[in-house]
LOFI-246377 format. One record per residue: residue number from 1; residue in one letter; x, z, y of N, C-alpha, C in turn. Coordinates in pm, 1 decimal. Example, Ala and Ser with C-alpha at 12.3 -4.5 7.8 and 13.67 -1.06 7.14 Angstrom:
! residues 2
@resi:1 | resn:a | n_u:1319.0 | n_w:780.0 | n_v:-569.0 | ca_u:1230.0 | ca_w:780.0 | ca_v:-450.0 | c_u:1320.0 | c_w:780.0 | c_v:-330.0
@resi:2 | resn:s | n_u:1285.0 | n_w:708.0 | n_v:-225.0 | ca_u:1367.0 | ca_w:714.0 | ca_v:-106.0 | c_u:1290.0 | c_w:787.0 | c_v:3.0
***
This chain:
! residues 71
@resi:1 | resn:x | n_u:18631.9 | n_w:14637.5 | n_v:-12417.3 | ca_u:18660.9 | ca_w:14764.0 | ca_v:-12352.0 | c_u:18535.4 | c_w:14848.8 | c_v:-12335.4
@resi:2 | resn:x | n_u:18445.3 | n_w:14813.2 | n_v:-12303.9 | ca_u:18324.8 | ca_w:14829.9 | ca_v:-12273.1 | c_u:18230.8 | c_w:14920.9 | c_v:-12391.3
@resi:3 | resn:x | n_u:18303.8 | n_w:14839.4 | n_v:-12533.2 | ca_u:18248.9 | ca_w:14926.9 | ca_v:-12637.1 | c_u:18302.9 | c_w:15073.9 | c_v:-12648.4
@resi:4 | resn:x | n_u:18427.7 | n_w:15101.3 | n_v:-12620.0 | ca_u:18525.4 | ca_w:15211.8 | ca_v:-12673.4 | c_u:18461.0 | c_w:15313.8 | c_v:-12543.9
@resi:5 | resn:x | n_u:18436.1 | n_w:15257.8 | n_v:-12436.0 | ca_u:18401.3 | ca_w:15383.5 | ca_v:-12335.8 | c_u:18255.9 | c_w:15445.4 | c_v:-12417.3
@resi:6 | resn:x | n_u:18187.8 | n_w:15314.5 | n_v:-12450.4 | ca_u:18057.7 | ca_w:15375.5 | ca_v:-12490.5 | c_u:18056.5 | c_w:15466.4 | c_v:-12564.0
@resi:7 | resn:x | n_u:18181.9 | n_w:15471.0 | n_v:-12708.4 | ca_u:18204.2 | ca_w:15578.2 | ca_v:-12819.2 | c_u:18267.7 | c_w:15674.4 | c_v:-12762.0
@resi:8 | resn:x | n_u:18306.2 | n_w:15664.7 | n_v:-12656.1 | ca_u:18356.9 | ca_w:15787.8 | ca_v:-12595.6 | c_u:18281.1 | c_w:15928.4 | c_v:-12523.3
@resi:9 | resn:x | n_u:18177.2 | n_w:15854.4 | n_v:-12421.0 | ca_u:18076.6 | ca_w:15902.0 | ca_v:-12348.1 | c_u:17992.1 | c_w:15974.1 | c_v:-12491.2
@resi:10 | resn:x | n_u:17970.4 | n_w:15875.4 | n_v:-12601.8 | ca_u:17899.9 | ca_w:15928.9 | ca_v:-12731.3 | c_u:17896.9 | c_w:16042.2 | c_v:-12764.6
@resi:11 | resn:x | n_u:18048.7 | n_w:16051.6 | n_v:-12798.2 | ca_u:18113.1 | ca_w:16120.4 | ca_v:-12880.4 | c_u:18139.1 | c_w:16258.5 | c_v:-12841.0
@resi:12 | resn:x | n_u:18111.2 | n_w:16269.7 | n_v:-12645.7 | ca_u:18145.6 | ca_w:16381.1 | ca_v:-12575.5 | c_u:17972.8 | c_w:16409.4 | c_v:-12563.8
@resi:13 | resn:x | n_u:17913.6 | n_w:16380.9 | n_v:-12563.7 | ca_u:17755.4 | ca_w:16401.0 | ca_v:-12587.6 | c_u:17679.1 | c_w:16467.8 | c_v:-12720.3
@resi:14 | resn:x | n_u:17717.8 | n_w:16425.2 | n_v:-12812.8 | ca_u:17695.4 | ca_w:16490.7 | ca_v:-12946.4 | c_u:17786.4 | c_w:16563.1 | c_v:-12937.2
@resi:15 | resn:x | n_u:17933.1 | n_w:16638.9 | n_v:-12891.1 | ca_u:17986.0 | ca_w:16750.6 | ca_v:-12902.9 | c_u:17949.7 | c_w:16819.8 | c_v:-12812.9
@resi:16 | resn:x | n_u:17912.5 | n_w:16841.3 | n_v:-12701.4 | ca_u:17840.4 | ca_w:16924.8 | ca_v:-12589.7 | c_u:17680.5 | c_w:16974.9 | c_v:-12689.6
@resi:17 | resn:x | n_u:17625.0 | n_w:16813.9 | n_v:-12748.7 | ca_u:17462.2 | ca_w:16908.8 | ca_v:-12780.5 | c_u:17534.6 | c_w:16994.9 | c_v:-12923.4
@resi:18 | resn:x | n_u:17636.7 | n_w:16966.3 | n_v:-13011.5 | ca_u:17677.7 | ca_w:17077.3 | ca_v:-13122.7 | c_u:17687.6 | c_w:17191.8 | c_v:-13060.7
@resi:19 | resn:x | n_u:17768.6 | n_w:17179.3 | n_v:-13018.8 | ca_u:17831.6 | ca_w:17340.7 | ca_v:-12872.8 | c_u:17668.6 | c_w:17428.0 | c_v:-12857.8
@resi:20 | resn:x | n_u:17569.1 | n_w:17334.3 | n_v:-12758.7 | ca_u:17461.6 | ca_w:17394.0 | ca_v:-12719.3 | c_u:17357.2 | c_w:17480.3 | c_v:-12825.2
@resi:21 | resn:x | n_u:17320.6 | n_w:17327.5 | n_v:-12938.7 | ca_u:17263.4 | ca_w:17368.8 | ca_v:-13038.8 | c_u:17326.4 | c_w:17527.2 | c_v:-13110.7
@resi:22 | resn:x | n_u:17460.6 | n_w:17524.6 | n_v:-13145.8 | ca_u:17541.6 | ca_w:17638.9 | ca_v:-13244.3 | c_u:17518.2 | c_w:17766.1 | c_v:-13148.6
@resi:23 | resn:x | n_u:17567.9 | n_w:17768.4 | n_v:-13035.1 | ca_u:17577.2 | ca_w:17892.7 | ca_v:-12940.5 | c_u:17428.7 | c_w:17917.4 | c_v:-12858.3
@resi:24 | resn:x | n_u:17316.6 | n_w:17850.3 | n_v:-12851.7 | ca_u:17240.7 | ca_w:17893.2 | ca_v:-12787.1 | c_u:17120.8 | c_w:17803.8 | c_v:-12843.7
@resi:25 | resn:x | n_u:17050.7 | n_w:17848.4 | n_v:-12974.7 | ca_u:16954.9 | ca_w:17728.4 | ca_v:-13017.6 | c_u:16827.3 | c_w:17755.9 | c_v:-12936.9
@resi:26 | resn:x | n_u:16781.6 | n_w:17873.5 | n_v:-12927.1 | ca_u:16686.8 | ca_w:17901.2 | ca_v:-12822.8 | c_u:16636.0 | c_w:17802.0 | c_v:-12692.7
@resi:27 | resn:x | n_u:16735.8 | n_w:17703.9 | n_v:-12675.5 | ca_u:16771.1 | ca_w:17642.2 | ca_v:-12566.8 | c_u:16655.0 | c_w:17507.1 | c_v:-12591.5
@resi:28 | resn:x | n_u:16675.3 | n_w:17462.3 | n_v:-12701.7 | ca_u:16546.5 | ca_w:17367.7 | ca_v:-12737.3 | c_u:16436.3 | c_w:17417.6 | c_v:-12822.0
@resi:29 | resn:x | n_u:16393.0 | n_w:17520.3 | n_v:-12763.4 | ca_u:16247.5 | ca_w:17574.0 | ca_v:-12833.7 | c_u:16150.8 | c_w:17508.4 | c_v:-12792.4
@resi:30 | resn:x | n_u:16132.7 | n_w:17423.7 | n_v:-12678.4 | ca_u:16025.2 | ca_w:17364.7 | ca_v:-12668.2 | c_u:16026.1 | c_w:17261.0 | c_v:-12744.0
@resi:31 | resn:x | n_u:16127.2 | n_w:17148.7 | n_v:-12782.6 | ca_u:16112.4 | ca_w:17068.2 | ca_v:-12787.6 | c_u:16057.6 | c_w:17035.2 | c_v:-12987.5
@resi:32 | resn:x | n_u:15949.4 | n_w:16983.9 | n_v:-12952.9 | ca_u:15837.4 | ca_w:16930.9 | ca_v:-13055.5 | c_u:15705.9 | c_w:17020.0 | c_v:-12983.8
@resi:33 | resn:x | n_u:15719.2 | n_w:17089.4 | n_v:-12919.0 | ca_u:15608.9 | ca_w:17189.1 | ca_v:-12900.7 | c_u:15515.7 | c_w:17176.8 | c_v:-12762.9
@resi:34 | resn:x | n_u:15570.6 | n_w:17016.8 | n_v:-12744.0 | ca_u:15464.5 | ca_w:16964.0 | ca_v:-12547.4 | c_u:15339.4 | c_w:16918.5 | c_v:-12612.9
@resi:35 | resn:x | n_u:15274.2 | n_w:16936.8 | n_v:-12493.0 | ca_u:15194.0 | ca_w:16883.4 | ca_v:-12502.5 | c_u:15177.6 | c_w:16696.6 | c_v:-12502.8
@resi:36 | resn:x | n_u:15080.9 | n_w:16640.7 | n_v:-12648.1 | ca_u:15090.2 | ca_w:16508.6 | ca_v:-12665.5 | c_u:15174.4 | c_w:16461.1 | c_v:-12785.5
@resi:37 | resn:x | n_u:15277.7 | n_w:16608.6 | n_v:-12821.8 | ca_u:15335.2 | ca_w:16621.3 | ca_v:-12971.7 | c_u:15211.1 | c_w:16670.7 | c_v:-13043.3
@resi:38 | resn:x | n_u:15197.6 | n_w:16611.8 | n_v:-13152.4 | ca_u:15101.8 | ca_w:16543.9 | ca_v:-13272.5 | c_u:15150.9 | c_w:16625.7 | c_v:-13428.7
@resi:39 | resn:x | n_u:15082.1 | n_w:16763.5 | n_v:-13394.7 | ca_u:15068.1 | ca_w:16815.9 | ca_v:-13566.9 | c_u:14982.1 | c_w:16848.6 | c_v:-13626.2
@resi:40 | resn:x | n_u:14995.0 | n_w:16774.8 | n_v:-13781.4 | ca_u:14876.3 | ca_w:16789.2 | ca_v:-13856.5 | c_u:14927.6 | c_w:16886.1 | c_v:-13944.1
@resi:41 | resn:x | n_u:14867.5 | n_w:16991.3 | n_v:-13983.5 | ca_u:14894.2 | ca_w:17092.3 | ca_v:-14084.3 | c_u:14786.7 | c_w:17138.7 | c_v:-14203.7
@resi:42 | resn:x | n_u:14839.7 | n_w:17087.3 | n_v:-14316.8 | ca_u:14745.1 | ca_w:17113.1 | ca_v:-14423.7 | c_u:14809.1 | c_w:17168.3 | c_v:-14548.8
@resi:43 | resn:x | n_u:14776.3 | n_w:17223.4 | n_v:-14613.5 | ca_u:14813.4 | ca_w:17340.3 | ca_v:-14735.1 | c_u:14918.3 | c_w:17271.4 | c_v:-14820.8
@resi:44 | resn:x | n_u:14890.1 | n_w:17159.9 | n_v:-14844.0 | ca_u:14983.5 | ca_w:17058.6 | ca_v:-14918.4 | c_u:15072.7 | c_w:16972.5 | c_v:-14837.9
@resi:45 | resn:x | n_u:15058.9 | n_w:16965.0 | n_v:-14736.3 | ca_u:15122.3 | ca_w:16837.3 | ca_v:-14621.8 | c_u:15123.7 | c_w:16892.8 | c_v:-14453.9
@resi:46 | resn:x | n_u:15262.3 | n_w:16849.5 | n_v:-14403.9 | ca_u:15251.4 | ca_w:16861.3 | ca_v:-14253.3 | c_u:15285.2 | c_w:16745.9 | c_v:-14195.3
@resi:47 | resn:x | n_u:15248.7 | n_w:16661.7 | n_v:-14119.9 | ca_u:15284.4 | ca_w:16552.0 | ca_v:-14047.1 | c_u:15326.7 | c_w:16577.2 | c_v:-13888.0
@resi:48 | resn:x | n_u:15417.1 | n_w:16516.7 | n_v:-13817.0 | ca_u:15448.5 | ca_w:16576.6 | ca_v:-13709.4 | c_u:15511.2 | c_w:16450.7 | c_v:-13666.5
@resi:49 | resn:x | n_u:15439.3 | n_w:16452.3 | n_v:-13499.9 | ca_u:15480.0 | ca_w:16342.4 | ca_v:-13455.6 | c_u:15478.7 | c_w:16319.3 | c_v:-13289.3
@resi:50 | resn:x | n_u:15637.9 | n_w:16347.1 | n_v:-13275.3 | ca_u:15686.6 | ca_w:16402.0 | ca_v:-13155.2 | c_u:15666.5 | c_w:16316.9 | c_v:-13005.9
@resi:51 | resn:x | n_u:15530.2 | n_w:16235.2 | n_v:-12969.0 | ca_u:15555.8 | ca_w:16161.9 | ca_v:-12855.0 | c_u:15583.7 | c_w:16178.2 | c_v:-12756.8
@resi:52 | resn:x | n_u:15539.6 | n_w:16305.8 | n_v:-12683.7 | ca_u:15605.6 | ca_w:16321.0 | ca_v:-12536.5 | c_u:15752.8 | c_w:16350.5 | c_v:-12568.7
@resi:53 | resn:x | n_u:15782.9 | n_w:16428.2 | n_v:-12676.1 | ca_u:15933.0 | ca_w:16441.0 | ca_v:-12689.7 | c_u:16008.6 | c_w:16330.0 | c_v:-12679.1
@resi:54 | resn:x | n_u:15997.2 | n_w:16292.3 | n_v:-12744.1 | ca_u:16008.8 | ca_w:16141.8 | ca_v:-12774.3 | c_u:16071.7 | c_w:16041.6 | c_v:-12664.7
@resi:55 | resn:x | n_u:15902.7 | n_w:16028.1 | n_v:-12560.7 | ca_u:15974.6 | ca_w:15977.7 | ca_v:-12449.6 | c_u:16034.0 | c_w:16020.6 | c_v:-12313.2
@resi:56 | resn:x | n_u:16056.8 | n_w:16191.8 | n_v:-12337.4 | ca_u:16156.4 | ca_w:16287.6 | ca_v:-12253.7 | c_u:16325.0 | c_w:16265.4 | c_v:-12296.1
@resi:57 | resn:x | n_u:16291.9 | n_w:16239.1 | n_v:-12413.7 | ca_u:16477.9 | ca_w:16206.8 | ca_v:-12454.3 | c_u:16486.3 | c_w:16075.2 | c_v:-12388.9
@resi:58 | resn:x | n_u:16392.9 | n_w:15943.4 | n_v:-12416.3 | ca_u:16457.5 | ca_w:15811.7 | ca_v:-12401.9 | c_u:16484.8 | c_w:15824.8 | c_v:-12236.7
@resi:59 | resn:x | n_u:16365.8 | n_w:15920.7 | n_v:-12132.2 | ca_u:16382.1 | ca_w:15919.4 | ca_v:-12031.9 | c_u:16552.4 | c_w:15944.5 | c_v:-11956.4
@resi:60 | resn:x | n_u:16599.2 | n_w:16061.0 | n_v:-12037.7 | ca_u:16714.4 | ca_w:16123.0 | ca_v:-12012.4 | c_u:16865.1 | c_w:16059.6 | c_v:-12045.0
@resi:61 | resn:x | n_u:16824.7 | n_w:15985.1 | n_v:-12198.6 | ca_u:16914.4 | ca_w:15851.1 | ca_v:-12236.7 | c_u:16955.9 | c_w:15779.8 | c_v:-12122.6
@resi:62 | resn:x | n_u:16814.0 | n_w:15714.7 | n_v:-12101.7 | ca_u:16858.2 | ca_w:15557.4 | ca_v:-12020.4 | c_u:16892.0 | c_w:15629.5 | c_v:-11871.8
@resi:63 | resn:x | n_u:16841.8 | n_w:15741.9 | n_v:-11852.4 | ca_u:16954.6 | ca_w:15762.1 | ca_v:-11718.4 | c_u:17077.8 | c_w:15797.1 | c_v:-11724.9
@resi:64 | resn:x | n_u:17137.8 | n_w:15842.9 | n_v:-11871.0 | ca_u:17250.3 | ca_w:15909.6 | ca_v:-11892.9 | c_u:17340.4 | c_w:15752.2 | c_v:-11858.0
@resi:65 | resn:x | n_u:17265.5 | n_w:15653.6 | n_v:-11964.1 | ca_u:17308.3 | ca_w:15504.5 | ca_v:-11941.8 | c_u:17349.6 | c_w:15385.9 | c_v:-11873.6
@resi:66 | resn:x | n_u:17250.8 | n_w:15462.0 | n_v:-11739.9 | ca_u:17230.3 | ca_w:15410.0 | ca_v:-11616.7 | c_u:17335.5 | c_w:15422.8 | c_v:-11533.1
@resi:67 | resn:x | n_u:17405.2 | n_w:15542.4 | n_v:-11551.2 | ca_u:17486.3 | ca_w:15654.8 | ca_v:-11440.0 | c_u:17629.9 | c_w:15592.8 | c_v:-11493.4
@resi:68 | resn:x | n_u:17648.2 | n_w:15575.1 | n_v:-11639.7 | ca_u:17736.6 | ca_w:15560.9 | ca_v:-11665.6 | c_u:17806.8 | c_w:15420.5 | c_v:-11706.5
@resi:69 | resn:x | n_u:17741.1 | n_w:15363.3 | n_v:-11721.7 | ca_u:17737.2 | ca_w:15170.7 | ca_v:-11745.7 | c_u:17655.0 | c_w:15085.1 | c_v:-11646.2
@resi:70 | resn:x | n_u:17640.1 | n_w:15146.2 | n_v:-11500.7 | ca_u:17633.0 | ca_w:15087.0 | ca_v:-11372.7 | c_u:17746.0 | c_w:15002.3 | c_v:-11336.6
@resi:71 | resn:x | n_u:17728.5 | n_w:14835.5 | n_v:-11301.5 | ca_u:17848.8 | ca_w:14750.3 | ca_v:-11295.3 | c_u:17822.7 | c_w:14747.6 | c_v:-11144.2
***
């Protein structure tokens, strides 16, 4: 049972961020752009490497996780 709520909660999560992303992309302009995100930019190559982003999502995850798969 436990699995099907999880695809559920999922599934209403990636359709809320489609919604957000399509109607208002402005909305994540910061994100790659904190400070501690890592870009290298060179004529031939860009490397980019998102850590505070990074661990602002997992932050927001495991509370989304927390709130909702609390026994």
């Amino acid at each position: 049972m436990a699995g099907g709520k999880f695809f559920i909660v999922l599934g209403v999560i990636l359709l809320i961020m489609g919604l957000i992303l399509t109607y208002a992309p402005g909305l994540f302009s910061w994100f790659g752009r904190l400070p501690g995100d890592i870009r290298i930019q060179d004529e031939n190559k860009f490397i980019f490497i998102p850590i505070t982003s990074m661990i602002i999502v997992s932050l927001i995850l495991t509370l989304i996780i927390n709130l909702f798969f609390r026994r």
